[in-house]
Each structure stands twice: as structure tokens, then as C-alpha cells.
C-alpha positions as CSV (number, residue, x, y, z in Angstrom):
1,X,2.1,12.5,-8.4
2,X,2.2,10.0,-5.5
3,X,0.8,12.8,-3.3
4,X,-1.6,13.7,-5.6
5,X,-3.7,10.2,-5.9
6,X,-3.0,9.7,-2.4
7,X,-5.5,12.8,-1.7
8,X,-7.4,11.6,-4.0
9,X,-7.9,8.1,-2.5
10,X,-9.2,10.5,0.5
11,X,-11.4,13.0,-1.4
12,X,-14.7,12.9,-2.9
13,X,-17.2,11.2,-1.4
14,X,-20.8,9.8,-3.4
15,X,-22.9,7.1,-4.3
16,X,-21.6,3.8,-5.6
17,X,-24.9,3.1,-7.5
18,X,-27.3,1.3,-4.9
19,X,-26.9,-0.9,-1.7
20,X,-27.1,-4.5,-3.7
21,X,-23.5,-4.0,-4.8
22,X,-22.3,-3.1,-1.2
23,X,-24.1,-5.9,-0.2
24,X,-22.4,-8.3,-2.4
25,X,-19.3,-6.9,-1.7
26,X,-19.5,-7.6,2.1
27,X,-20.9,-10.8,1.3
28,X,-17.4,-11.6,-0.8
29,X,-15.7,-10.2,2.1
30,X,-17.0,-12.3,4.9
31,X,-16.2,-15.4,2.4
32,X,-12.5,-14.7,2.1
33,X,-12.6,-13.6,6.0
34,X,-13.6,-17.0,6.8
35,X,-11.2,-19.3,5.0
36,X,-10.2,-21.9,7.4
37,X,-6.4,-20.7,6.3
38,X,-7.0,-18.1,9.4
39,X,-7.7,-20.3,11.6
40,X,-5.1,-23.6,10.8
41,X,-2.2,-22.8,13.6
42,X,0.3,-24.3,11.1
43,X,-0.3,-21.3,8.5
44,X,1.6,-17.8,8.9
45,X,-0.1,-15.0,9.8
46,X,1.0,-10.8,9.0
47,X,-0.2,-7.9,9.8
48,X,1.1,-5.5,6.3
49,X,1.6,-1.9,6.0
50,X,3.1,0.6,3.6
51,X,3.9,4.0,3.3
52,X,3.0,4.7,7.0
53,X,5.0,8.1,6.8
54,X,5.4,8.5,10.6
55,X,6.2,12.1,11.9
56,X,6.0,14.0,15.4
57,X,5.8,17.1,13.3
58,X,2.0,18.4,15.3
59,X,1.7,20.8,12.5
60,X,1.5,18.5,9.7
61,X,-1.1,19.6,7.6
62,X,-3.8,17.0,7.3
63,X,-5.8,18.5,4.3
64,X,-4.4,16.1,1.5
65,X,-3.2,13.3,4.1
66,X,-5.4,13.4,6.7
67,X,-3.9,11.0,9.2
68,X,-0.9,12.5,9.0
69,X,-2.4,15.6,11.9
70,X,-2.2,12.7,14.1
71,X,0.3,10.6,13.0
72,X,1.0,9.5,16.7
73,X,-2.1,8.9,17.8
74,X,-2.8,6.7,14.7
75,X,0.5,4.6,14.8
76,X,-0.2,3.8,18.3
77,X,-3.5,3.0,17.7
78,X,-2.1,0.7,14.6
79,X,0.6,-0.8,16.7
80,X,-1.9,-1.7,19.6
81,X,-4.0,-3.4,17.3
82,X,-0.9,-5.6,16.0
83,X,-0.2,-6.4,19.4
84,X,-3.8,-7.2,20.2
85,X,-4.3,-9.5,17.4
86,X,-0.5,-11.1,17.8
87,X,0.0,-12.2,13.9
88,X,3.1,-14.4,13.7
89,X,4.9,-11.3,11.8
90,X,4.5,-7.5,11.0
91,X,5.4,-6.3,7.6
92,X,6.3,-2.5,6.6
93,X,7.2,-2.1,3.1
94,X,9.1,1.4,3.3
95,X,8.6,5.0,3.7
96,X,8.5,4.2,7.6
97,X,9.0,8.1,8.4
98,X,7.6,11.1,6.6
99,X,11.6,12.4,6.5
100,X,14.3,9.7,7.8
101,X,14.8,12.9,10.2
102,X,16.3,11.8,13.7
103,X,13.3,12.7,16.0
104,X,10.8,10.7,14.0
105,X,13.1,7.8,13.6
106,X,13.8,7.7,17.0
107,X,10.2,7.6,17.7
108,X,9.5,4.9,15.3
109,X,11.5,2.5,16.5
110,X,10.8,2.7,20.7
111,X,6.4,2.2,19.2
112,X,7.9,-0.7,16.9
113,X,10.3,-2.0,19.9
114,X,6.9,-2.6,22.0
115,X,5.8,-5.0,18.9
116,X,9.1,-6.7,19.4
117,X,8.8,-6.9,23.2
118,X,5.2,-8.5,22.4
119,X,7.1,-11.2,20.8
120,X,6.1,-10.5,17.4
121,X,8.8,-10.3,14.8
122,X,9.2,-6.7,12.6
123,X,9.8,-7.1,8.9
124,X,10.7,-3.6,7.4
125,X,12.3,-2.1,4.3
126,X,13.7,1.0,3.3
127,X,11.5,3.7,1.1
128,X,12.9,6.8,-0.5
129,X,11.1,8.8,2.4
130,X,13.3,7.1,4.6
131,X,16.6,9.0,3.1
132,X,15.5,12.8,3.2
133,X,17.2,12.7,6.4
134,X,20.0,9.9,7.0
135,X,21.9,7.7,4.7
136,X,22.2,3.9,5.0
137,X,24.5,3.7,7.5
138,X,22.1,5.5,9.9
139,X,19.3,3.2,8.8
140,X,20.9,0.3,9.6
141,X,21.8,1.6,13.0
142,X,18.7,2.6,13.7
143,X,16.4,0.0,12.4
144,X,18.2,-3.1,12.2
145,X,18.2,-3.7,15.8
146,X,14.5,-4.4,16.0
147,X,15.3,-7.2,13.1
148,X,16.3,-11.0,12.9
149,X,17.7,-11.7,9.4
150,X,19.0,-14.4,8.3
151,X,21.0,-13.7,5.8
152,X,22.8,-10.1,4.8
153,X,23.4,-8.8,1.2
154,X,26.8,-7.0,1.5
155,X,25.8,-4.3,-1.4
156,X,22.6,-2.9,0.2
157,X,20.5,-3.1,3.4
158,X,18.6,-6.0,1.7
159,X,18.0,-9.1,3.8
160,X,16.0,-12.3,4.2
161,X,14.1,-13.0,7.4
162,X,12.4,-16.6,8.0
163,X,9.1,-17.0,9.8
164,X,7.5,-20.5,10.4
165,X,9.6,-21.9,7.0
166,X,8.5,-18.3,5.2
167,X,11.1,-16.7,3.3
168,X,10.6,-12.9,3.5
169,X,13.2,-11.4,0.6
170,X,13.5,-7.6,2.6
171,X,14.9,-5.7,-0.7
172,X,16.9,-2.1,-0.4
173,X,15.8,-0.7,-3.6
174,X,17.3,3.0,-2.9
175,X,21.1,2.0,-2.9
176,X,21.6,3.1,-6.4
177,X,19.7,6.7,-5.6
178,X,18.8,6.9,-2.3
179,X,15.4,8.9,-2.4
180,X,15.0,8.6,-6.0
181,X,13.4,6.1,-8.0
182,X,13.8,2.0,-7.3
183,X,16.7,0.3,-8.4
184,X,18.9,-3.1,-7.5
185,X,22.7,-3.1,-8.3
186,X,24.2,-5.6,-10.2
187,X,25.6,-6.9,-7.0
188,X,22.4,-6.9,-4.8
189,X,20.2,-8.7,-8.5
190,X,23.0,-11.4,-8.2
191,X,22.5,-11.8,-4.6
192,X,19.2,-11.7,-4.8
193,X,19.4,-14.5,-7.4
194,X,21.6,-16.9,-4.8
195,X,18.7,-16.4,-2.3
196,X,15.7,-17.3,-4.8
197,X,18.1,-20.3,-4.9
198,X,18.8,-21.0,-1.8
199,X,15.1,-20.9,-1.0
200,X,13.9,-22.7,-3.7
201,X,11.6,-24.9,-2.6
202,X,10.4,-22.4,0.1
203,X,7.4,-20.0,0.0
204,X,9.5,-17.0,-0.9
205,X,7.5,-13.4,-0.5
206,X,9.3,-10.9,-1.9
207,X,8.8,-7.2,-0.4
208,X,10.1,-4.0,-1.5
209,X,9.1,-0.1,-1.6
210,X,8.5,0.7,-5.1
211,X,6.8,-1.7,-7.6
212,X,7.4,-4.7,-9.6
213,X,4.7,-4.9,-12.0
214,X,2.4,-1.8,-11.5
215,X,2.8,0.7,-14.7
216,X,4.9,-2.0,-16.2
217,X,4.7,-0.5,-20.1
218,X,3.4,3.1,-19.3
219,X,5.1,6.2,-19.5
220,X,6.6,7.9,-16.7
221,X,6.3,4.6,-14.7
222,X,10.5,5.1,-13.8
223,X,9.1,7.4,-10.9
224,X,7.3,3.9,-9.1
225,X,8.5,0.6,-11.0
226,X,11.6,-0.9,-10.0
227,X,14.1,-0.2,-12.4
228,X,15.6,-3.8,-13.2
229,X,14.0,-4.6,-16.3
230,X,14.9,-8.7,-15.2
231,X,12.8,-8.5,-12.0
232,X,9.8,-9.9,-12.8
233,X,11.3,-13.4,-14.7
234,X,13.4,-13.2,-12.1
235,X,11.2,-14.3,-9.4
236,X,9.1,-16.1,-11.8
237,X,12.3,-18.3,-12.6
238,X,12.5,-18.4,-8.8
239,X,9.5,-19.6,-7.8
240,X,7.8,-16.1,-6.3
241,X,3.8,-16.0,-6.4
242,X,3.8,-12.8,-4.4
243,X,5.7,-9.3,-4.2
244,X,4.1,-7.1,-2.0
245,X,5.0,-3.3,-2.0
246,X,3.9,0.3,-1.2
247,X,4.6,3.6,-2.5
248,X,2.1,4.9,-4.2
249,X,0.1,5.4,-1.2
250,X,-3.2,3.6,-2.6
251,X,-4.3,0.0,-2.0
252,X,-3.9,-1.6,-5.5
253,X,-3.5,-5.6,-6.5
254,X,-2.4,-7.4,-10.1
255,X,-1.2,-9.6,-12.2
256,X,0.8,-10.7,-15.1
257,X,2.3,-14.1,-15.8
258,X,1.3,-15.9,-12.3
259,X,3.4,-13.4,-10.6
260,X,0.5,-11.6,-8.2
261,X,1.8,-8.1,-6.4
262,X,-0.1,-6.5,-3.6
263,X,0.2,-2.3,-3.4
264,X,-0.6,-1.5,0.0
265,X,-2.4,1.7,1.2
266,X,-1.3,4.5,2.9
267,X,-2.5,3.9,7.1
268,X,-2.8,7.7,6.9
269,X,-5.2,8.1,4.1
270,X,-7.7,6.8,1.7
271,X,-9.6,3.8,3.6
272,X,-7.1,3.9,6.1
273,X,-5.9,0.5,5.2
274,X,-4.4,-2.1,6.7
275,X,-3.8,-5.9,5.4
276,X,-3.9,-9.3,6.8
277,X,-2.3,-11.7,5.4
278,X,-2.6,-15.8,5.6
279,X,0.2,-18.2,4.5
280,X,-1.1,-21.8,4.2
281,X,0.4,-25.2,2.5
282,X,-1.5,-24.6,-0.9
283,X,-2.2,-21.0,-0.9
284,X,-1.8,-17.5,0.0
285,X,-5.1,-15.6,1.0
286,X,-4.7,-11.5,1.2
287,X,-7.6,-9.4,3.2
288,X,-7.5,-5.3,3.2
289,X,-9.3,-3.5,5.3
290,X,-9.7,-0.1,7.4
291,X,-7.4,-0.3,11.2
292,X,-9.7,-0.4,13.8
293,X,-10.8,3.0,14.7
294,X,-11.3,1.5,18.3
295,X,-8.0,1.1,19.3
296,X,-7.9,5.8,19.0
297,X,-10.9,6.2,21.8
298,X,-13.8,7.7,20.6
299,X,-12.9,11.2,20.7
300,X,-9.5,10.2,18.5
301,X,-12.1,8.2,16.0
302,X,-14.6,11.1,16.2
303,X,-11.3,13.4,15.3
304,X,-10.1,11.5,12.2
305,X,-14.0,11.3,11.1
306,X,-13.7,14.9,10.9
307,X,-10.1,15.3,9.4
308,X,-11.1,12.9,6.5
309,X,-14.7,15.6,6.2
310,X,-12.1,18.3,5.9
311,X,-10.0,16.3,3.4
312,X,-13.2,15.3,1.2
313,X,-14.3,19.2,1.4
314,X,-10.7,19.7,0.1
315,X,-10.5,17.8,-2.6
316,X,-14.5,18.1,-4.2
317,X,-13.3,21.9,-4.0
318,X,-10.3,21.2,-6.2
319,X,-12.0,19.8,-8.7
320,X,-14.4,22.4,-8.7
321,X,-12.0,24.6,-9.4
322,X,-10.7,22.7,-12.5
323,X,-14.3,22.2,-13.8
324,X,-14.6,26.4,-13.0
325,X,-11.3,27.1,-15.3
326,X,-13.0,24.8,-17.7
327,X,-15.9,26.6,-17.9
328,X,-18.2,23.8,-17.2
329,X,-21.6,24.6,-15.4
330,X,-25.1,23.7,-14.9
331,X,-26.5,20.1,-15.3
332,X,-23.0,19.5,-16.9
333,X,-21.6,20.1,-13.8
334,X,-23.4,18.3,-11.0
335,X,-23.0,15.2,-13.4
336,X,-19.3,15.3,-13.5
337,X,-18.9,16.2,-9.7
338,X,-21.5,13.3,-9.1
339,X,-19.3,10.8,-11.4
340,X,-15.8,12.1,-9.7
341,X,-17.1,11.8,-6.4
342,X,-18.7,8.2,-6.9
343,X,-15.0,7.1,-9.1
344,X,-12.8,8.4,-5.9
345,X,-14.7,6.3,-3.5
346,X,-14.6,3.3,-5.4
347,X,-11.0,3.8,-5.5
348,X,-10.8,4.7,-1.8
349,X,-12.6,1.5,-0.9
350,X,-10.7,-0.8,-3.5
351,X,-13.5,-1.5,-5.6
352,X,-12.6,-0.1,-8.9
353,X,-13.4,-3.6,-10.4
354,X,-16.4,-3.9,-9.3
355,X,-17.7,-0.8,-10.4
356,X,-15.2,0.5,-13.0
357,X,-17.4,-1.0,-16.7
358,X,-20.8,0.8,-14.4
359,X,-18.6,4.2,-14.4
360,X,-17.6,4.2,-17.7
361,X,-20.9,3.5,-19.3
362,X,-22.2,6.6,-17.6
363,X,-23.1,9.5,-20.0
364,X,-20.9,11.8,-18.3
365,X,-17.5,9.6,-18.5
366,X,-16.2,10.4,-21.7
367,X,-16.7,14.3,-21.1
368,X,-15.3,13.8,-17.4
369,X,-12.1,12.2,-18.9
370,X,-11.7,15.5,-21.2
371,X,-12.2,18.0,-18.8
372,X,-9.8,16.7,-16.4
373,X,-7.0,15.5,-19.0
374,X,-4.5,18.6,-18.8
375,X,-5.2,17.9,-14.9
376,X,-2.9,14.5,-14.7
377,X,-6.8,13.2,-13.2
378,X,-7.8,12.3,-16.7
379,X,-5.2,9.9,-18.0
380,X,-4.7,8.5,-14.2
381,X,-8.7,8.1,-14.0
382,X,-9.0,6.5,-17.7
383,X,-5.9,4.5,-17.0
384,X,-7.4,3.1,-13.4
385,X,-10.7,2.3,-15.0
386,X,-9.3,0.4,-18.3
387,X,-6.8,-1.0,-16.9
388,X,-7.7,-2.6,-13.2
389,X,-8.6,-6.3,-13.1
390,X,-8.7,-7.4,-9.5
391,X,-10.6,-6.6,-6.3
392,X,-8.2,-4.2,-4.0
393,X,-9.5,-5.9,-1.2
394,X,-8.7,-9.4,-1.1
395,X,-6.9,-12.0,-3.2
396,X,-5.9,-15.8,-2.9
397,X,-2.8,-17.0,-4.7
398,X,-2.2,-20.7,-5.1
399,X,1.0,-22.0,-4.1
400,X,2.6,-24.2,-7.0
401,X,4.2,-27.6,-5.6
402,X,7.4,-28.8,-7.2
């Protein structure tokens, strides 16, 4: 299903219903770009990814992801960027290769060892992508040398890492099944625990692969949510404001109970996302937005352009198809495609909440929602628009004092 919204996040592209609700939505994003948080030396700055799903595979096909034809490219162009803008940290939040397969591994790390060589620390965890192809051990050999932790959890290839008095909590949520869905031992929870108390006091970030609050309550939520029922009080009772995770390959942020999580987007697809994040004394400020397309040259810019056209074309055919089996035609149908197309760019952007009571007041919603129900689109779509509450794009979380 991942897969599947992650095209998504690429496809359809229409109107968003006029130019004044861009306009206020740049005008929001230039406020939270200049918060004097950026530009106070004493805060932490990161540069955050997920779900960047590196291969050297020059046949991967690029009609649902559309990055991925030129995965290379991209991840150099990504990594330049990071080096360019020198953040005091950069943050990957698992599912680093497309396959955990030697080659691509291999090539990860020597683009991620020129980050280190820029003097810029690497913060990484482990994603179930990462075990198609090598078991822990292997990770740790591979990976770990680009990291500093600073403290080791015996039962997993979890670890803390410290950055200007941040507490990054790096969490191995694929011990129990590597590949499979998120889940802590007992021993890594209780060691987890010892660090949230260890730390307390500190700005503690926790960061894992699959998610801590997002599809808390729904059904068939096991595939993505973290499977430690305790989680969430846990880091509450320990002080947490912020989790920040990946996995489902769309840029996503909530809330429940003062404990904020931040879903970041798949560099490959969608809005090609990429996050910036700004640790000050009273807060936490969060910015998404797409890599810099500047960074590929203009003929690889002009050559994404076109792979996400293709993508688009791919998906608005899809659901043309559905709406075909369905029968549905005429009027009926131009509305529908119309109301798809403008839902899957807000989503792309991150604007859902903007926009999402605008979309379901249309006349076609209702009848949208129907014909794509026995698609898995109709109960993800309905479930998006109900149930999102916050801006995808950017976010400050106040840091309690004790």
C-alpha cells in the first residue's frame, strides 16, 4: 500500500481552486522560513530525509516512483545540497537503499562518507528496505562507520547520537522481523527507557522507520505503526515533543497528547521533499520543502520534469481505468477526474489541510469516495481528508522547561 500512495503523492495533477490560497500558503511559508531560530548560531540545525530508497539499478522503472530512474543523479544532487548548506547534522530515517543489496550499500555509504568528510555528522536508522538484502550484522558493518554514537543498545542496532546538547534516540525497529512490520523487544523498550532517563532534561528527538502515532486506532495500521502499544506514553513520560519517521513515503505531520511526529517524504517522489529542521532553547521549528533541482544541472532538472509528466500521465490513466470498470462517463466523469487530480496535488504539496473541508464540500466528493472504495483510494482518500489536522509543510513545537 506504501507503494501505492507513494505514486499517488506523484500522480494527478489540477487546480487547487484559485491563486489566493497559493498565495497565502507562500506567505505562511516565508513566515516560518524566517524565524530568527535559523539564524541564532546556538540553535541545531538538520537537513531530514526518509525513505530515500537508493539503488544503482539504471533500469528502475520510474513510472510510480519517478526519481528512482535516476536515483544517482538525485542522491548526489541531495547530498551536494547538504554539503552546500552545512546543517549541524543529517538525518535519514530508514529505508536508505531500495534492497540492503551489496552494490547499493556500497554506494551509499562512499556519497554519505563525503558528508562526513564535509564535517557534517550522519544520523541514520534502519528501515525494512534495508534487510531484503543483508541482516544486521552487515548493517552495522556497513553503516556504522560513518556514525558517532554515544551510547549502544546491546539488543538492536539502536543508538543515541548527541549534537550541540541534542539527544538523537536512532531506534532499530526491525530486530524483532527484520523487513516486516515495526517492533522494539522487551530488551531494546527497557533500554530505550534508561536513555529517556538518562536524557531527561535534554531535548530528546526520537527517530525511527515506521510510525509512532500515524493510523494509531485504524485497521491494518500493524503494516506502518510501531508495534509497542507503550510507545507513545513512553516518550510522553520521558519528556519527547518530537518523533520523526518515514515509511510511508509521503510527507505527513500530527498530533496527539503534545507528542508531535513528523512523516517525511519520499526524495524520489511526490514533491520531492526534503526537510529542514531548527532546534532552539524554547522550540522546535520544522520546514518541508522540494531539494533544489539546481544542484542536477538543467538537463538533469529538465529530465525529472519529464519523468514526474510520465508519472502524472500514469497515474490519471489508472484512475481512468477504475472510473471505465465503473462505468462512469460524461459530465460525471470529468468532475471526478477534476476532483482526484486537484485531491493528489494537495496531498503532493502537503496541503491537505488547507484545502481538505474545500474538497469535501464539492458535489462530486461523495460520489468520488464510492467509486473508488473497492480501489483502497476511497477509504485512504476519505480517511486523509477527515482525518488530517496539520499543514504537511511546516510545524513549531514548544519545548516544555522543567
Amino acid at each position: 500500500m506504501a507503494a501505492v500512495l507513494c505514486a499517488a503523492a506523484a500522480g494527478c495533477s489540477a487546480s487547487t481552486g484559485g491563486t489566493s490560497g497559493e498565495a497565502e500558503e507562500t506567505a505562511a511559508g516565508e513566515e516560518w522560513a524566517d524565524d530568527p531560530v535559523w539564524s541564532d548560531e546556538e540553535s541545531l540545525k538538520a537537513f531530514v530525509i526518509s525513505d530515500l530508497h537508493y539503488t544503482e539499478n539504471r533500469e528502475a522503472d520510474g513510472s510510480v516512483v519517478p526519481g528512482i530512474a535516476m536515483a544517482e543523479e538525485i542522491t548526489d544532487a541531495l547530498l551536494a545540497q547538504v554539503i552546500a548548506e552545512k546543517p549541524d547534522v543529517f538525518i535519514m530515517t530508514g529505508d536508505n537503499t531500495d534492497s540492503g543489496y551489496a552494490d547499493d550499500v556500497s554506494g551509499l555509504v562512499k556519497k554519505l562518507q563525503k558528508v562526513r568528510d564535509a564535517g557534517i555528522p550522519v544520523i541514520l536508522t534502519t528501515g525494512n528496505h534495508d534487510f531484503d538484502g543483508m541482516d544486521a550484522a552487515a548493517f552495522e558493518e556497513r553503516y556504522f562507520g560513518l556514525l558517532t554514537p554515544a551510547d549502544r543498545d546491546a539488543a538492536s542496532l539502536s543508538y543515541t547520537a548527541v549534537v550541540k546538547d541534542v539527544v538523537f534516540l536512532a531506534m532499530d525497529d526491525n530486530t524483532v522481523d527484520p523487513g516486516g512490520p515495526g517492533v522494539f523487544c522487551r530488551e531494546t523498550m527497557q533500554w530505550l527507557e534508561e536513555m529517556l532517563e538518562k536524557y531527561r532534561g535534554h531535548t530528546v528527538i526520537f527517530l525511527s522507520h515506521h510510525n509512532v502515532l500515524y493510523g494509531q486506532g485504524e485497521e491494518g495500521a500493524q503494516t506502518h505503526l510501531i508495534q509497542n502499544p507503550a510507545l507513545p506514553e513512553l516518550l510522553r513520560d520521558g519528556g519527547v515533543r518530537l518523533a520523526l519517521t518515514g515509511h510511508m513515503h509521503f510527507q505527513y505531520i500530527l498530533e496527539t497528547d503534545g507528542l508531535y511526529e513528523i512523516l517525511s517524504g519520499m526524495p524520489f517522489s511526490g514533491g520531492h521533499p526534503i526537510g529542514r529542521l531548527a532546534v532552539g532553547e524554547d522550540r522546535i521549528v520544522y520546514l518541508s520543502e522540494p531539494f533544489d533541482t539546481a544542484f542536477l544541472g538543467n538537463s538533469g532538472a529538465e529530465r525529472l520534469q519529464k519523468l514526474d509528466e510520465e508519472s502524472a500521465a500514469y497515474m490519471e490513466q489508472m484512475f481512468a481505468s477504475i472510473l471505465d470498470r465503473e462505468k462512469v462517463v460524461g459530465y460525471e466523469y470529468n468532475q471526478i477526474m477534476k476532483l482526484i487530480g486537484q485531491f493528489m496535488e494537495c496531498f503532493r504539496e502537503g496541503t491537505i489541510a488547507e484545502h481538505a473541508a474545500q474538497i469535501r464540500q464539492e458535489m462530486y466528493y461523495k460520489r468520488m469516495i464510492e467509486v473508488l472504495w473497492d480501489y483502497n483510494y476511497g477509504p485512504w482518500m476519505k480517511s486523509v481528508l477527515e482525518g488530517t489536522k496539520m499543514s504537511a509543510l511546516h510545524l513549531e513545537v514548544p519545548l516544555q522547561s522543567e
